[in-house]
N, C-alpha and C positions, 0 to 999 in steps of 0.2 A: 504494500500500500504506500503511495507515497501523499508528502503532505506539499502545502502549495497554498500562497498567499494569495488570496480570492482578491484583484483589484480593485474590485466595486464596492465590497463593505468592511475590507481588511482585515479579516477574520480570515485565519488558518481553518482548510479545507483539507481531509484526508479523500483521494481519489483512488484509482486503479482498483486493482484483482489482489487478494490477500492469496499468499501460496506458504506452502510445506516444501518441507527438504528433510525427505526421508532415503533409508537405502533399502529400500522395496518397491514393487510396485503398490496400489491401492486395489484392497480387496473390498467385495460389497458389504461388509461389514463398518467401512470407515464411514460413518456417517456422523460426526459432529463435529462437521464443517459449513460456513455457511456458501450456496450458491452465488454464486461459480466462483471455487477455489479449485486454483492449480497447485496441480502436484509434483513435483520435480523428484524423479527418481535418480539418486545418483551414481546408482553401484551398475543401474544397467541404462543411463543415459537414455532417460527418455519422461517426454511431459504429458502428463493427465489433467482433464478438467471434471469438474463434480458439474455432472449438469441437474443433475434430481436427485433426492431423497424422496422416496416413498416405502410406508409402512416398513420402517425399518431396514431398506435395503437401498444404498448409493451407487447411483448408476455414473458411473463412469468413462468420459470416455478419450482413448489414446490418438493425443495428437499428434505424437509425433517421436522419433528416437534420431539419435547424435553417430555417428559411427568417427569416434577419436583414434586417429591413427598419425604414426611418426614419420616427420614431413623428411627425408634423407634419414640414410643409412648408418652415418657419423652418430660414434656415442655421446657426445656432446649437443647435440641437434634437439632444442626443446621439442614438445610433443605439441602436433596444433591439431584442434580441435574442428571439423568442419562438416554442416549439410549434408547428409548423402542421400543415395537417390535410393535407399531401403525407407522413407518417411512415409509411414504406413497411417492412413486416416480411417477410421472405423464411423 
């Protein structure tokens, strides 16, 4: 969530999508979350949103995963992080 000074009546405004950072994915039992929070899974790089709760059960769904791989061969070569084209929309 980020916060942000409303110019018309100067009062701090909190905006955006509140999210998690877990190292799993979300199972339908996560449900005390409010709509629409995302989920950032970090062990297996990839982002969920809570689109509904109903009777107990969070439906969720995967927008999308990260495929991080190492840019050269050189043991010194930081790891970059980029898009790939496995971004699977459900």
């Amino acid at each position: 969530m980020f916060a942000r000074m409303n110019p018309f009546n100067g009062q701090m405004e909190l905006t955006g999508i509140d999210y998690v950072i877990q190292s799993r994915p979300p199972v339908y039992a996560d449900v005390d979350y409010a709509v629409p929070m995302l989920w950032i899974d970090d062990s297996n790089d990839a982002l969920w949103v809570l689109l509904r709760v109903s009777a107990g059960v969070g439906y969720w769904l995967l927008l999308g995963t990260v495929d991080p791989y190492s840019y050269g061969t050189e043991a010194d070569e930081t790891l970059v992080t980029e898009a790939s084209e496995t971004m699977i929309l459900q």
